[in-house]
C-alpha positions in Angstrom: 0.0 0.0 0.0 2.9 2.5 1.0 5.2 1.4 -2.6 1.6 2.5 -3.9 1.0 5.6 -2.4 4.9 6.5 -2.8 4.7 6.2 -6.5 1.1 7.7 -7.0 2.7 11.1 -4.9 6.0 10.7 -6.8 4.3 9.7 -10.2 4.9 12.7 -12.6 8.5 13.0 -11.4 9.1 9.3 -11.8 8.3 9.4 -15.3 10.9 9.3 -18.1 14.2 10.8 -17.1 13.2 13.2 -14.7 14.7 13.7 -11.3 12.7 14.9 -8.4 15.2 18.5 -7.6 14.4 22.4 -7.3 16.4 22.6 -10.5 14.9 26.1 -11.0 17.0 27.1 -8.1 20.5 26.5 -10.3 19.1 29.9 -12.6 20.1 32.2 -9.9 23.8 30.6 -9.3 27.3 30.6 -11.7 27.7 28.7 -14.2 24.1 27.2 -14.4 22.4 30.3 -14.5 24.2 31.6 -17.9 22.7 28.5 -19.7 19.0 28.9 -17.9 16.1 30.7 -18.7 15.1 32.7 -15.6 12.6 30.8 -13.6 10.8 32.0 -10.2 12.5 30.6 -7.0 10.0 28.6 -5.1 12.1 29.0 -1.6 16.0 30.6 -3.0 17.0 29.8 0.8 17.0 25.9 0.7 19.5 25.1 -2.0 21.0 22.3 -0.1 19.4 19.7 -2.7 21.0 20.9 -5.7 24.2 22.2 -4.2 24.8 19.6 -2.0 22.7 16.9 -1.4 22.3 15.0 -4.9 25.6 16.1 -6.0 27.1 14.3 -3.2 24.7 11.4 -4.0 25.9 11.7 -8.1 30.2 11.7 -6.5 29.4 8.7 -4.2 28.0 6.9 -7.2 30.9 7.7 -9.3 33.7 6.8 -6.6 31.9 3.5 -6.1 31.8 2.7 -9.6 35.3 3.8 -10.4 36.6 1.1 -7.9 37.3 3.3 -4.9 36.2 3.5 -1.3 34.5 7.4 -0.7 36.7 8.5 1.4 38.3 12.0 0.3 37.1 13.8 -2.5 40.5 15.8 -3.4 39.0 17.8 -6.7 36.8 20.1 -3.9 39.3 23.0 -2.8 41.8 21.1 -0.6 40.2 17.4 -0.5 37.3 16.9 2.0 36.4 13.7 3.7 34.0 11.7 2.2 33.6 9.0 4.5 33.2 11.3 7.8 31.2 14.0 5.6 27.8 13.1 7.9 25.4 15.5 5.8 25.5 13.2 2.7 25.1 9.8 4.4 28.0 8.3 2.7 27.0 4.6 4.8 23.3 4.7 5.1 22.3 1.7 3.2 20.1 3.9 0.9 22.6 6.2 -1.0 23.6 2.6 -3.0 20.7 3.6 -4.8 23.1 6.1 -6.2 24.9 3.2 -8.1 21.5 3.0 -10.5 21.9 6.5 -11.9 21.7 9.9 -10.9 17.6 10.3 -11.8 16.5 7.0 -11.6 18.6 6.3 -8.1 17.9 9.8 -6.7 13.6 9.4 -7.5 14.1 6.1 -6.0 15.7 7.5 -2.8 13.0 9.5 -2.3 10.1 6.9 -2.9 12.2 4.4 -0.5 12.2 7.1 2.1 8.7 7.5 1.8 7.7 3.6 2.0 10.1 3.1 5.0 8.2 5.7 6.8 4.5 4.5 6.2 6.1 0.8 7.1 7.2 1.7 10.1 5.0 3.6 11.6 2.6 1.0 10.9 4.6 -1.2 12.5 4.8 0.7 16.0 1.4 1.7 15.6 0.5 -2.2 15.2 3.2 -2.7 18.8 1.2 -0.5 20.7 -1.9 -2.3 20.0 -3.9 -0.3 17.5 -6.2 -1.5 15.5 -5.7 -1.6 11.4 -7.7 1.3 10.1 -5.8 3.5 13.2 -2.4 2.4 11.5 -3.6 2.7 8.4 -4.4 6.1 8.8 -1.6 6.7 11.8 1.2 5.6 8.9 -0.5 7.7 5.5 -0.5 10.7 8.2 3.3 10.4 9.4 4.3 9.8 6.1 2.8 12.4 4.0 3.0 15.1 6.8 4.0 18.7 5.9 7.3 18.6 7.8 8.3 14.8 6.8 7.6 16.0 2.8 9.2 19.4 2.7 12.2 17.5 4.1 12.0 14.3 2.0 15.1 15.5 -0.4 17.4 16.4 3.0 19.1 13.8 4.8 16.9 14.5 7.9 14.1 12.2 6.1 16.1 9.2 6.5 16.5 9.9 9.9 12.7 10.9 10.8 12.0 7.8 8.6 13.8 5.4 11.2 11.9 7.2 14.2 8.8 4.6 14.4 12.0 1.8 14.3 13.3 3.7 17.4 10.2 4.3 19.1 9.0 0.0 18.7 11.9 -0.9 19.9 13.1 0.7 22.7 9.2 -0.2 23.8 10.6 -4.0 23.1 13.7 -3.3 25.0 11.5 -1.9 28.4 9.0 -4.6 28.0 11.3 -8.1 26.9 13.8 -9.8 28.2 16.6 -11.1 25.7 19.1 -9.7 22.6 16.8 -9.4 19.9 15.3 -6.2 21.3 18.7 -4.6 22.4 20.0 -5.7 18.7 17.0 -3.8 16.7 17.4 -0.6 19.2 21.2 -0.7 18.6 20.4 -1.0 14.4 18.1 1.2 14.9 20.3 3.8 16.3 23.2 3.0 14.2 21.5 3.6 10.8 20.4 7.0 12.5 23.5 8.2 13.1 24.4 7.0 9.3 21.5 8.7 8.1 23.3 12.2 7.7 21.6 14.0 10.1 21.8 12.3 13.4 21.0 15.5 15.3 17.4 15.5 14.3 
């Protein structure tokens, strides 16, 4: 239901070649805007996604594929870690999707991050004992909330994503005995922290 809800939402950006970015935000910045019509800015102050974000996703890709671990990126000024550069996930188990192309792998991203949300909030919703039309609507409602889409490009969505993960078990850690719970908390917590913005 959530893969079907992602792609319905995402549907006109998934089509053809198309990647899901505020492109019209490159207009107002050197080089890209000598070779771009002028083009409103929906928000100029969140640039992030074009400047940073799926370049970063596009460099990982092309390390990766070149045969080399991401760790230092020497062409930017004097070099800059890669590995320990936090804001572009380098080890979240996502940014692979990277290795399928900078459109289709970035549009993917997105529609993963989505799904992983719905899932799992349906999943703590169903731990704390609610009944299916409460976690049906419980997970559309986390999923597709205003701050969890405005984010969904940023790192931070990967993180938010992983929240109902957190929340289930560290409920399963207070209420059971034995590793399972303690493992899925620590997992949990671990792909937070390698989700690029740990801090939210």
């Amino acid at each position: 239901v959530h893969a079907g809800l992602a792609v319905a939402f995402l549907g006109h950006g998934l089509l053809g070649a198309r990647v899901i970015l505020p492109a019209e935000l490159l207009h107002a910045v050197y080089p890209w805007g000598a070779y771009f019509p002028f083009h409103a800015n929906h928000n100029r102050e969140l640039t992030d996604v074009v400047l940073q974000f799926h370049p970063w996703f596009v460099e990982w890709a092309s390390r990766i594929s070149s045969g080399e671990l991401p760790l230092w990126t020497p062409e930017n000024g004097l070099g800059l870690p890669g590995a320990a550069r936090a804001i572009s996930a380098p080890w979240f188990p996502l940014t692979a999707l990277s290795l399928l192309g900078p459109a289709i792998g970035w549009n993917l991203l997105l529609l993963c991050r989505l799904v992983l949300a719905g899932a799992a909030t349906w999943a703590w919703l169903r731990e704390v004992g609610r009944s299916r039309s409460a976690c049906a609507f419980g997970s559309i409602a986390f999923a597709y909330s205003l701050p969890f889409v405005t984010w969904l490009s940023w790192p931070h969505a990967n993180v938010q994503a992983l929240l109902p993960v957190l929340l289930l078990a560290a409920r399963r850690v207070a209420l059971r005995d034995g590793r399972a719970p303690a493992a899925l908390f620590a997992a949990a917590l671990l792909l937070m922290h390698l989700g690029g913005h740990p801090e939210s």
